[in-house]
VOFIZA-947442 format. One line per field, with one value per residue (C-alpha): x, y, z; residue in three letters. Coordinates in steps of 0.02 Angstrom, whole numbers. Layout:
BEGIN
east: (X | ...) .
north: (Y | ...) .
up: (Z | ...) .
type: (ALA | ...) .
This chain:
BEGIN
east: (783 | 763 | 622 | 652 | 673 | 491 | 424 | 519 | 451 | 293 | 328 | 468 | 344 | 237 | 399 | 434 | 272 | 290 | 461 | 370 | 239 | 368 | 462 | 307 | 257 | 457 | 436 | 304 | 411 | 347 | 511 | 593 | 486 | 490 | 674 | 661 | 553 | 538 | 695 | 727 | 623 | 474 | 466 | 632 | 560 | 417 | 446 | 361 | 305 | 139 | 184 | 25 | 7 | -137 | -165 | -102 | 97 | 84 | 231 | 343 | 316 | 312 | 469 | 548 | 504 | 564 | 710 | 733 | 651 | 753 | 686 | 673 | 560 | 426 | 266 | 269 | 245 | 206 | 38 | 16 | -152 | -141 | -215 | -183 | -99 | 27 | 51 | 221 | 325 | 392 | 516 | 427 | 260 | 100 | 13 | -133 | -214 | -394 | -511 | -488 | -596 | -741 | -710 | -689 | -694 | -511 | -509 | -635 | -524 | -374 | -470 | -493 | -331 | -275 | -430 | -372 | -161 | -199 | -334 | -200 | -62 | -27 | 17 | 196 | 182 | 161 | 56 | 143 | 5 | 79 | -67 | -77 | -229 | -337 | -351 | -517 | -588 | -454 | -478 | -679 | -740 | -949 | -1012 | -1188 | -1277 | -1221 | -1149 | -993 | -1108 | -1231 | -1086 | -1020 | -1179 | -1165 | -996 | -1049 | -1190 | -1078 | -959 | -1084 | -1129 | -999 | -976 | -794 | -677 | -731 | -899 | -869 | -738 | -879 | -982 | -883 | -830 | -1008 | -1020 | -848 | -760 | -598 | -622 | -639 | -518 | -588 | -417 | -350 | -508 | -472 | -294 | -304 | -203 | -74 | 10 | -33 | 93 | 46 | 169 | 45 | 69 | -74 | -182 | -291 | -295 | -250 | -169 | -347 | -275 | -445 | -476 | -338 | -414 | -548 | -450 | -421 | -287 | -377 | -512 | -679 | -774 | -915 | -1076 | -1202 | -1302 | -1180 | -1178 | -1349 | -1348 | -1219 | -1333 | -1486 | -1375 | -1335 | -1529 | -1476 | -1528 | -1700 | -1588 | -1464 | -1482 | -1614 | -1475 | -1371 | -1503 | -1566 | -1379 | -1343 | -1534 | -1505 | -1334 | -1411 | -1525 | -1372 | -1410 | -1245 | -1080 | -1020 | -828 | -703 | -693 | -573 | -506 | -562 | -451 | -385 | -306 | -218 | -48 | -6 | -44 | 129 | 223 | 235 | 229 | 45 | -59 | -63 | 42 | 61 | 210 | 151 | 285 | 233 | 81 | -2 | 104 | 263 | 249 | 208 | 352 | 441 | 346 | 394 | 577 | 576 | 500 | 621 | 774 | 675 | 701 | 495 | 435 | 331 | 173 | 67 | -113 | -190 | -130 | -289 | -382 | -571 | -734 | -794 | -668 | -734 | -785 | -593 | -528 | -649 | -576 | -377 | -436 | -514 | -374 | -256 | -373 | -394 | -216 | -201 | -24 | 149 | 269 | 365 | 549 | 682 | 645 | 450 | 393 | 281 | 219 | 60 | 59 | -51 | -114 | -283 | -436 | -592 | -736 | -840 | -1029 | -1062 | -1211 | -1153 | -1108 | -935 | -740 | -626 | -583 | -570 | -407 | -433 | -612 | -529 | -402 | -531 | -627 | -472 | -424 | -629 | -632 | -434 | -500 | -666 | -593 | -440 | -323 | -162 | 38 | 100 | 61 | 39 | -96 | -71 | -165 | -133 | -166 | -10 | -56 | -40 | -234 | -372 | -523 | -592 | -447 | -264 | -208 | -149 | -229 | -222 | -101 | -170 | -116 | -190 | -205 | -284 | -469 | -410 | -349 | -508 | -618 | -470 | -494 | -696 | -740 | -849 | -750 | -911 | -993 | -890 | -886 | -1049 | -1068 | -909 | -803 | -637 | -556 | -614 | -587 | -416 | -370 | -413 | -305 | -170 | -160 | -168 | -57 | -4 | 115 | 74 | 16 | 164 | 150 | 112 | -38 | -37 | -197 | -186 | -58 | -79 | 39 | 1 | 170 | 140 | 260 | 135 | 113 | 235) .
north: (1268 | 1369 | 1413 | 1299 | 1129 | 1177 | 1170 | 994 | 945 | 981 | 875 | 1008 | 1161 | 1039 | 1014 | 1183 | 1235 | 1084 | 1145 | 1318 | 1230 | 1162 | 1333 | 1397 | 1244 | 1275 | 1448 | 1395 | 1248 | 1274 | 1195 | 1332 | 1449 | 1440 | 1439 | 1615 | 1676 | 1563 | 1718 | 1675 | 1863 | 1779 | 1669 | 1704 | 1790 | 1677 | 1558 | 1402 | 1374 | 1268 | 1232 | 1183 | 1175 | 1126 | 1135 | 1078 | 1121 | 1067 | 929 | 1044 | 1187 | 1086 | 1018 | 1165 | 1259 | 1107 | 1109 | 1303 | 1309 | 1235 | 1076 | 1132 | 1278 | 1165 | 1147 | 956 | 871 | 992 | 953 | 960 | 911 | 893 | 799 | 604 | 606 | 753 | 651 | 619 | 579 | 730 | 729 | 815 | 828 | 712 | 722 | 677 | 652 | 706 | 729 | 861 | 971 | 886 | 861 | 706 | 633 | 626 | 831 | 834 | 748 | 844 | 1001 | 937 | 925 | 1083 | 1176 | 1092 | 1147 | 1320 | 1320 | 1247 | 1380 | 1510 | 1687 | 1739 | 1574 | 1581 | 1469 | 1475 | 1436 | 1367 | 1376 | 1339 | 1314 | 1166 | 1209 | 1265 | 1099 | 990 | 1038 | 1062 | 1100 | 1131 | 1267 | 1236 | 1070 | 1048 | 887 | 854 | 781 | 928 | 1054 | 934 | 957 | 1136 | 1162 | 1013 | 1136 | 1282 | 1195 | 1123 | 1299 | 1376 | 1522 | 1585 | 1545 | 1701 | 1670 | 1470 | 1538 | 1669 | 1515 | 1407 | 1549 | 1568 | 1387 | 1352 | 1364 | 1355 | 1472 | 1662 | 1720 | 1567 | 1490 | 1659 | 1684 | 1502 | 1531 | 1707 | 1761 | 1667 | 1748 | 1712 | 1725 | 1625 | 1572 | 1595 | 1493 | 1579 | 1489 | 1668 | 1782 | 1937 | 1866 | 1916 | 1835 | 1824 | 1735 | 1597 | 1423 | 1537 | 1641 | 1571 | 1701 | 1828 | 1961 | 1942 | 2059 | 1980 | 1918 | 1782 | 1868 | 1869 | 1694 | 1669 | 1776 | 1676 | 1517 | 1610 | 1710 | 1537 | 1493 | 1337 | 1419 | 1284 | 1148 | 1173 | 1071 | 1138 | 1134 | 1254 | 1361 | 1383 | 1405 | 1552 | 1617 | 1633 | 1695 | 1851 | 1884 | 1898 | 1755 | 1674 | 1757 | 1825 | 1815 | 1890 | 2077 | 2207 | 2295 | 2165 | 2162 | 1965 | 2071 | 2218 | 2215 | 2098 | 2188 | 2230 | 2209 | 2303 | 2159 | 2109 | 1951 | 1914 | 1941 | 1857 | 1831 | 1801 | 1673 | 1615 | 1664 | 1642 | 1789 | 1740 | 1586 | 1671 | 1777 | 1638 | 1564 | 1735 | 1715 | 1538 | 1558 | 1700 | 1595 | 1469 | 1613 | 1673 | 1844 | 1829 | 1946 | 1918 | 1876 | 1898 | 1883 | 1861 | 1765 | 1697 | 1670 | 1523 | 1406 | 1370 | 1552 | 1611 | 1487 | 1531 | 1728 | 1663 | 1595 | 1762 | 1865 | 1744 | 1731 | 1916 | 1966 | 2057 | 1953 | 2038 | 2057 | 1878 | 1894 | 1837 | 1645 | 1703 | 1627 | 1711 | 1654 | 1708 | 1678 | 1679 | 1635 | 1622 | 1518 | 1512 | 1409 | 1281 | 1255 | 1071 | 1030 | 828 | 686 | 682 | 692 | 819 | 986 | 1170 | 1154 | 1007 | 1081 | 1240 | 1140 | 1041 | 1212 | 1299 | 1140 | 1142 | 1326 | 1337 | 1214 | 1305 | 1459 | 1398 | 1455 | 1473 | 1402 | 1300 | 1320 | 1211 | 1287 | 1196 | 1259 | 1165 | 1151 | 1198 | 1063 | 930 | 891 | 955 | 910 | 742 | 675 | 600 | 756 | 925 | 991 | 966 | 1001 | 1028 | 1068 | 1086 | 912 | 864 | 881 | 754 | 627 | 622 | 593 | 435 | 372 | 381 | 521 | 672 | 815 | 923 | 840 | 774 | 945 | 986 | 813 | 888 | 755 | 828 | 700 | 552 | 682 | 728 | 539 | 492 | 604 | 581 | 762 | 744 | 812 | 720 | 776 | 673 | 783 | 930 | 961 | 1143 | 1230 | 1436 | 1401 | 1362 | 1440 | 1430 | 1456 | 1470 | 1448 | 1516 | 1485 | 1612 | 1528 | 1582) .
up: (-4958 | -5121 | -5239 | -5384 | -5246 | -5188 | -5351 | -5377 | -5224 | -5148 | -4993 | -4957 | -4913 | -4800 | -4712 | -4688 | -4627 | -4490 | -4448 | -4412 | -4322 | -4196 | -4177 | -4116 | -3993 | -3936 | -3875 | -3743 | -3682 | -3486 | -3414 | -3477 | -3462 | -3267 | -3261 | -3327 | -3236 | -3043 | -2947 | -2771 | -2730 | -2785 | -2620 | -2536 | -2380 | -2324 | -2207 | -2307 | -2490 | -2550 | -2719 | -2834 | -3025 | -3130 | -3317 | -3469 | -3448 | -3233 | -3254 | -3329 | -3223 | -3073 | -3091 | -3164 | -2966 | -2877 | -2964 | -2906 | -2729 | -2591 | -2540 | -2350 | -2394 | -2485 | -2357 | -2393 | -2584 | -2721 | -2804 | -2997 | -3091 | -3274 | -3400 | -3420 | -3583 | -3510 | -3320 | -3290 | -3119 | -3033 | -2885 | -2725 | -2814 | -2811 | -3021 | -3034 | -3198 | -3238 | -3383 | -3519 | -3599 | -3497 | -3315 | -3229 | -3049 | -3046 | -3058 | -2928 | -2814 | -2879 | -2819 | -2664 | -2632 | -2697 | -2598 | -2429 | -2468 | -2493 | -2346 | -2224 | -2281 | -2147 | -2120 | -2188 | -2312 | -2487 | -2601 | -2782 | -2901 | -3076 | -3198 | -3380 | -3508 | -3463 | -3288 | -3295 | -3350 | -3224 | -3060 | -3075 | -2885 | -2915 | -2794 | -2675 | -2712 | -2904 | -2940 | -3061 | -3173 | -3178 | -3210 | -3349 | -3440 | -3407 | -3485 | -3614 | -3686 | -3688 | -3812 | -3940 | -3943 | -3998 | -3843 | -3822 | -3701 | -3606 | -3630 | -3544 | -3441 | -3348 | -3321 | -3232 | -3105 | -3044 | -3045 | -2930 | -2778 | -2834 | -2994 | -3037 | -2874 | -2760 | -2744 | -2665 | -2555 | -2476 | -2464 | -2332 | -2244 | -2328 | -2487 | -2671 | -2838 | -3007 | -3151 | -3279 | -3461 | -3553 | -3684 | -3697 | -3832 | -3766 | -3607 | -3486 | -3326 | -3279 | -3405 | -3388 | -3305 | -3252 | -3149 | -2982 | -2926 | -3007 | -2965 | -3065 | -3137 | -3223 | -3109 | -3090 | -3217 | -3344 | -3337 | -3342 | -3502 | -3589 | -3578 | -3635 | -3781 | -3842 | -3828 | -3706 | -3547 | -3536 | -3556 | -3408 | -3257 | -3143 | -2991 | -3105 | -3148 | -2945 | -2901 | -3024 | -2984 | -2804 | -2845 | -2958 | -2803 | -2695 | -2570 | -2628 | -2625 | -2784 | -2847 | -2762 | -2873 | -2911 | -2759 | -2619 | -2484 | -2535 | -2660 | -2577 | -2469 | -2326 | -2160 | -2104 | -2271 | -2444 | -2555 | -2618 | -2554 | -2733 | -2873 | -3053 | -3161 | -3374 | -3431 | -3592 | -3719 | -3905 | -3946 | -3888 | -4000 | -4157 | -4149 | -4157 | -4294 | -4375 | -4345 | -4393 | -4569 | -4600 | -4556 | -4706 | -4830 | -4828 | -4840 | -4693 | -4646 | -4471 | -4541 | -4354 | -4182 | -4128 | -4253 | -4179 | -4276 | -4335 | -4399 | -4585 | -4600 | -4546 | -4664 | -4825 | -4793 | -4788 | -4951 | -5024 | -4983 | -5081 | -5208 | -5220 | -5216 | -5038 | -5006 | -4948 | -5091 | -5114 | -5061 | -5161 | -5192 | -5236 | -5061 | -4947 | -4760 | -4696 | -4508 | -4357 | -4194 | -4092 | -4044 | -4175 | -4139 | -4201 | -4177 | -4193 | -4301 | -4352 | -4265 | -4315 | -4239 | -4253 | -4174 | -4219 | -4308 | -4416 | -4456 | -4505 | -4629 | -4708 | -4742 | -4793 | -4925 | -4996 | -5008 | -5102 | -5213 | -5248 | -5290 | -5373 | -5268 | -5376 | -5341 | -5220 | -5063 | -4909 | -4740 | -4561 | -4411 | -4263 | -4052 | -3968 | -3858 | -3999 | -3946 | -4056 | -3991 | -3929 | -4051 | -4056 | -4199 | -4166 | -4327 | -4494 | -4642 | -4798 | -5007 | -5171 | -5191 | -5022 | -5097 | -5220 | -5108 | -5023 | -5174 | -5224 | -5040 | -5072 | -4945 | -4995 | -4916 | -4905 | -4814 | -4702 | -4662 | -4627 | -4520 | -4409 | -4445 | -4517 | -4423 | -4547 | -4689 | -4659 | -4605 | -4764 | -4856 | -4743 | -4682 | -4491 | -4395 | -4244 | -4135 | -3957 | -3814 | -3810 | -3620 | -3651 | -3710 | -3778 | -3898 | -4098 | -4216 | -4412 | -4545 | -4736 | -4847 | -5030 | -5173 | -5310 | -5471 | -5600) .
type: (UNK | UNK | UNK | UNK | UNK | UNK | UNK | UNK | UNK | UNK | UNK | UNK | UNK | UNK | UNK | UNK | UNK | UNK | UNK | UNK | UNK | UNK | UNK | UNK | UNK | UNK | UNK | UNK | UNK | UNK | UNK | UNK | UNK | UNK | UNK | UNK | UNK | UNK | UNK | UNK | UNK | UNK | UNK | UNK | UNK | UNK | UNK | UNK | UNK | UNK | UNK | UNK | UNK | UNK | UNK | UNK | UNK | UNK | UNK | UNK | UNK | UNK | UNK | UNK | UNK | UNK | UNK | UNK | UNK | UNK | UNK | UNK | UNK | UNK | UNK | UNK | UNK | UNK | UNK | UNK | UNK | UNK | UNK | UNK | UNK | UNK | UNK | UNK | UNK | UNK | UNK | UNK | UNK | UNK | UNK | UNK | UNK | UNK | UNK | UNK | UNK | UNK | UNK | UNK | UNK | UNK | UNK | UNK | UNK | UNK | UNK | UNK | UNK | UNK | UNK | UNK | UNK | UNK | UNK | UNK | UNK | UNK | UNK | UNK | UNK | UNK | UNK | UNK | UNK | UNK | UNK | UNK | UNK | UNK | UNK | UNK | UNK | UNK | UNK | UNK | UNK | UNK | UNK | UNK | UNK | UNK | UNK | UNK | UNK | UNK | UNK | UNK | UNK | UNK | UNK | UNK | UNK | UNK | UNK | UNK | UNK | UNK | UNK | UNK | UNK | UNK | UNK | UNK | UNK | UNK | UNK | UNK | UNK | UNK | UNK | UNK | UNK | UNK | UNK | UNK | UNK | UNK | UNK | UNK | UNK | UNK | UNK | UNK | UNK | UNK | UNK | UNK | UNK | UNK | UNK | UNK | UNK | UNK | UNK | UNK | UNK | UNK | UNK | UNK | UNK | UNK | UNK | UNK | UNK | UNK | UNK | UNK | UNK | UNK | UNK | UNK | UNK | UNK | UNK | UNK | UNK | UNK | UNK | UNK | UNK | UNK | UNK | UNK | UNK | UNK | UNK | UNK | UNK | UNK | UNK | UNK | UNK | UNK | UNK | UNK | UNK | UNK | UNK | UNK | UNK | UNK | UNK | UNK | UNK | UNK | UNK | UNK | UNK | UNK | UNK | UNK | UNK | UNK | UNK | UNK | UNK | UNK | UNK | UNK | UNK | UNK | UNK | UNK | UNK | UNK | UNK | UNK | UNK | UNK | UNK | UNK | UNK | UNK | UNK | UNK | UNK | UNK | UNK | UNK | UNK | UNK | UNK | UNK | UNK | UNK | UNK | UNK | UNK | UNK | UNK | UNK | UNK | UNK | UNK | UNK | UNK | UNK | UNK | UNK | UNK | UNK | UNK | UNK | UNK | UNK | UNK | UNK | UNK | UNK | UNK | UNK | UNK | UNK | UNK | UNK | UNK | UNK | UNK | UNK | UNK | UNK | UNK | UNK | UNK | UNK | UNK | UNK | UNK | UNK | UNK | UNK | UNK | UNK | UNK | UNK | UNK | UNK | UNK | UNK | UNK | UNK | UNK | UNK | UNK | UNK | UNK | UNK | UNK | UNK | UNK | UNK | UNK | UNK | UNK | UNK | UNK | UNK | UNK | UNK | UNK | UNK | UNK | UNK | UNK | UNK | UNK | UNK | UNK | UNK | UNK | UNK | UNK | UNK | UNK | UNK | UNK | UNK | UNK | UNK | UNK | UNK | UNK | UNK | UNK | UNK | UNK | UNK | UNK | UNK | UNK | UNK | UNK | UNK | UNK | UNK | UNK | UNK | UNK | UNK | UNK | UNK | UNK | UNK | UNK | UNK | UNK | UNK | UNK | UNK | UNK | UNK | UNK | UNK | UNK | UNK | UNK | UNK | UNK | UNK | UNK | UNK | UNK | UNK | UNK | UNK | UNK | UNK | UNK | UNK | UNK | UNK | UNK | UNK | UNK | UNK | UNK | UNK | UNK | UNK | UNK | UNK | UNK | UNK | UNK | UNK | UNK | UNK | UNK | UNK) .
């Protein structure tokens, strides 16, 4: 595509940035992923293998390792928990689907099943944990006397507002059996090793679905600081608040940390009781949204690899440094591609729909058109998971005449912002982006395509 049939053709940088969009949601395909990475020396010596997934990607990666492990070595039906828009039949493995971001009783019963497997596995028998993003919320497994329910509100409060993953992710580890190394502490004496699909900036495998093969190093106190950081703590259920109380006292059991024995060699053997394998990441994708955009003929520059922050506030500073001039030097058709990848946040103030990418394009589109931001250009951001919040979209796509759209359809973009509902906004204008849940999930990706103004 050259220079001159953009400027013909608006529609034709949209496409591209779509076409990047899916070059980046291609490089975490899980199936594939696996295949890489699932060698016969990851389970080869043990006499039986409990194969569990959960998360986002669980289908894929569930029948990627059945495909690879011989059937006699499998320690019965694989089990795979994922969300109900990714649940698909898998030879040798029982899905079950469960609720996503919030948790469900489905998960509960999914982690039920998963906590009994990896209790039953034996000496010299390795559970293969395949996790991806999501997991956290899908197999919820409440700790003490806290009901689903009461950890739902819990985690509920935590996303209106606006913590970080790690900040929600610390939380439900002192809240959870399975969570924060608990899978690994159930599974002893038998042998541990993840496939891990990360949707965490900066890979933290602690971090991942909470970290259920993974040592933890933050404490019931930590928790209870997030909640009162985020000026919630009064609001919690009072069965939360007595369970990560007594926990700070030490009359409960803390995570498994750093260095405990669950975590060191196999009595007898020099391989570890627990190992991990990273097989796709945020990073990983936008390299290939790099690559992709060059093969499109656009001088391409990486804008963040870890891009957090509030969404509207991240998008209103992609804006100034257009605006402002701070771009790479255009290549030879004049086109430049800022690209990047990460997790911002919202804090939810309205009582509208929509999710941290579409919220972020609706801000982007209001503050391009506010400060006149020159050319043609076209900005997507967008869940690798094709689900942005409590929504059918992905994300949103948006260009310099999105603002004007809405205001023919008879929305006020403004404040459809500041009611959170960039769903409505960005339906009017036609600017979702809907993809259908991709069966993988490595957080957002965005990807502004510039053709400067002559």
């Amino acid at each position: 595509m050259n220079s001159s049939a953009h400027q013909a053709d608006p529609a034709a940088i949209r496409q591209d940035a779509l076409s990047i969009f899916r070059a980046g949601i291609a490089a975490a395909d899980p199936y594939l992923a696996v295949k890489r990475y699932l060698v016969p020396e990851l389970f080869g010596s043990y006499a039986k293998v409990h194969l569990i997934a959960f998360g986002k990607a669980a289908c894929a990666m569930a029948q990627a390792a059945q495909e690879i492990i011989p059937a006699g070595m499998l320690a019965g039906n694989g089990i795979a928990v994922t969300n109900y828009e990714n649940a698909t039949g898998v030879d040798n493995v029982d899905v079950i689907g469960a609720g996503h971001p919030l948790p469900d009783a489905a998960g509960l019963e999914g982690a039920k099943i998963i906590a009994d497997r990896v209790r039953n596995a034996k000496e010299n028998e390795l559970v293969l944990a395949l996790v991806s993003g999501g997991g956290s919320a899908l197999i919820p497994y409440p700790a003490g006397q806290i009901t689903l329910q009461e950890k739902i509100a819990a985690t509920a409060l935590l996303l209106a507002s606006g913590a970080t993953i790690n900040q929600i992710n610390c939380v439900r580890k002192h809240l959870s059996q399975l969570k924060g190394g608990g899978l690994v502490k159930m599974a002893a004496p038998a042998a541990v090793h993840a496939l891990i699909l990360s949707d965490v900036l900066g890979d933290d495998l602690s971090a991942i679905a909470s970290g259920p093969t993974v040592a933890d190093d933050t404490t019931y106190a930590d928790a209870i600081e997030v909640f009162k950081a985020k000026g919630v703590w009064e609001q919690v259920p009072a069965n939360v608040r007595q369970h990560l109380e007594q926990g700070k006292l030490g009359a409960i059991a803390e995570t498994p940390k750093p260095g405990d024995d669950i975590f060191k060699a196999c009595p007898g053997h020099s391989r570890r009781n627990t190992g991990h394998t990273l097989i796709g990441s945020n990073a990983i994708s936008v390299n290939a949204m790099l690559q992709a955009a060059q093969e499109l003929g656009y001088e391409t520059e990486l804008y963040s690899d870890h891009l957090c922050g509030e969404a509207r506030t991240v998008a209103a500073a992609i804006v100034a440094r257009c605006v402002e001039g701070r771009l790479p030097k255009a290549g030879a058709l004049g086109e430049i591609a800022l690209l990047a990848g990460g997790e911002t946040t919202v804090a939810l103030k309205g009582t509208g729909r929509g999710g941290r990418n579409q919220e972020m394009a609706l801000a982007f589109a209001i503050a391009a058109e506010k400060r006149s931001l020159p050319g043609n250009w076209a900005f997507l951001s967008g869940g690798t998971d094709g689900l942005d919040g409590p929504t059918d979209a992905a994300g949103g796509i948006v260009d310099p005449n999105t603002i004007k759209r809405m205001i023919q359809a008879g929305v006020s973009p403004s404040e459809l912002l500041e009611n959170n509902d960039s769903y409505a906004a960005l339906k009017a204008s036609g600017d979702l982006v809907i993809t259908g849940a991709t069966g993988t999930n490595v957080a957002d990706l965005q990807i502004l395509l510039i053709q400067p103004a002559p």
